[in-house]
C-alpha positions in Angstrom: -33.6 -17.7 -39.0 -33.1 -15.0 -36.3 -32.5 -15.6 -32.6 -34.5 -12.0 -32.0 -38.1 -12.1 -31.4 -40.5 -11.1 -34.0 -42.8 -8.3 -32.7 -41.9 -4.3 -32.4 -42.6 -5.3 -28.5 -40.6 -7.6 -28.0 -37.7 -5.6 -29.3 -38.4 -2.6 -27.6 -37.8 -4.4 -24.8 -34.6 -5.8 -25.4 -33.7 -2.4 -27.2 -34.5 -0.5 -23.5 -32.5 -4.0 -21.5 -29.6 -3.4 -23.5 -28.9 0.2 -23.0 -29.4 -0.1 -19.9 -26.5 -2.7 -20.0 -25.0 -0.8 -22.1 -25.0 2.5 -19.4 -23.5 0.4 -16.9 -20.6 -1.2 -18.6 -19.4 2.1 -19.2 -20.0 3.1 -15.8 -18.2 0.6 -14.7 -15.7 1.0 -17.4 -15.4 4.8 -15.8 -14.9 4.0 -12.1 -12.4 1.2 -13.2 -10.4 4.0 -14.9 -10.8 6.5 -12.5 -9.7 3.9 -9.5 -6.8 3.1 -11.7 -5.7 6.5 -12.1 -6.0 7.3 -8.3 -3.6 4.3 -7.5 -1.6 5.4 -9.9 -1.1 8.6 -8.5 -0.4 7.2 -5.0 2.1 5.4 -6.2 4.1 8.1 -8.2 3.2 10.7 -5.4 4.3 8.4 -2.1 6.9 9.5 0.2 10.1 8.0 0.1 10.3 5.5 3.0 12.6 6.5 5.8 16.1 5.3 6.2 15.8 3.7 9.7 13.1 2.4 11.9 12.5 2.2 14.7 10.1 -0.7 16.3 8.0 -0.3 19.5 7.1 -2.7 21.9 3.4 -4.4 22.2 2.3 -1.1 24.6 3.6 1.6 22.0 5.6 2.9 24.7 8.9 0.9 25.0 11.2 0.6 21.8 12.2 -3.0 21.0 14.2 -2.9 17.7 16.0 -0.4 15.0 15.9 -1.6 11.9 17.1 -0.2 8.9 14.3 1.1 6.3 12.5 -1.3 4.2 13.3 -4.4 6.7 10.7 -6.8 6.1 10.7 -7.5 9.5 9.6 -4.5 10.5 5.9 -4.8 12.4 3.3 -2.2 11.9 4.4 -0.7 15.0 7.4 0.6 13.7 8.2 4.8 12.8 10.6 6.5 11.1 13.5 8.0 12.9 16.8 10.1 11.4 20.2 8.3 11.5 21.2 9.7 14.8 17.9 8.3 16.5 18.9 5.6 15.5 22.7 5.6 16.4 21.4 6.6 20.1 18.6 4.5 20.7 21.3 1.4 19.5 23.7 2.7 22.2 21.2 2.9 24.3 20.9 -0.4 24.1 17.5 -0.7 22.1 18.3 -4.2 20.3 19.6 -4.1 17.0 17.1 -5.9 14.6 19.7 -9.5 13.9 18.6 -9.4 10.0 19.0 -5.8 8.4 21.7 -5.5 11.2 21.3 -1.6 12.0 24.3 -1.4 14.0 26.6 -2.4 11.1 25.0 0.1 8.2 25.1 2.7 11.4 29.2 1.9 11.3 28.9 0.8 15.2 30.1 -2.9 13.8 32.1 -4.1 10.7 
């Protein structure tokens, strides 16, 4: 016994349901590839992240910590700076961040 109705109808109508089921599993088949190829790309194509950091205060105006790239601690508020931005703001007395320790990879402590 078949689990498919009987009549030409009847089928005609599960013929059109399906392809139309059909369609959009391979829609969403495309956009899944095409979403995984554009993260993809981001991720071969990002910049390399910067060797220090540097981490300003709650305003954006005063800098509170240097950290040394890729410190988890790091808040959103943080920008890249070169190694002698670094070195100076340190001296300057800009606080060193206590767990990446800036001012020993910067040679300032051993």
């Amino acid at each position: 016994m078949s689990d498919l109705p009987p009549d030409l109808p009847r089928l005609r109508t599960l013929e059109t349901w399906l392809a139309m089921s059909l369609e959009r599993v391979r829609r969403t088949i495309a956009d899944t590839k095409r979403r995984e190829a554009e993260q993809r790309y981001g991720q071969e194509h990002r910049p390399p992240a910067p060797d220090w950091l540097i981490e300003m205060g709650l305003g954006g105006r005063d800098p509170v910590y240097v950290h040394v790239g890729g410190c988890h601690l790091a808040g959103k508020r943080s920008r890249g700076v070169e190694r002698d931005q670094a070195l100076r703001a340190v001296t300057e007395g800009i606080g060193a961040c206590p767990h990446c320790r800036p001012d020993t990879e910067l040679g300032l402590l051993d």
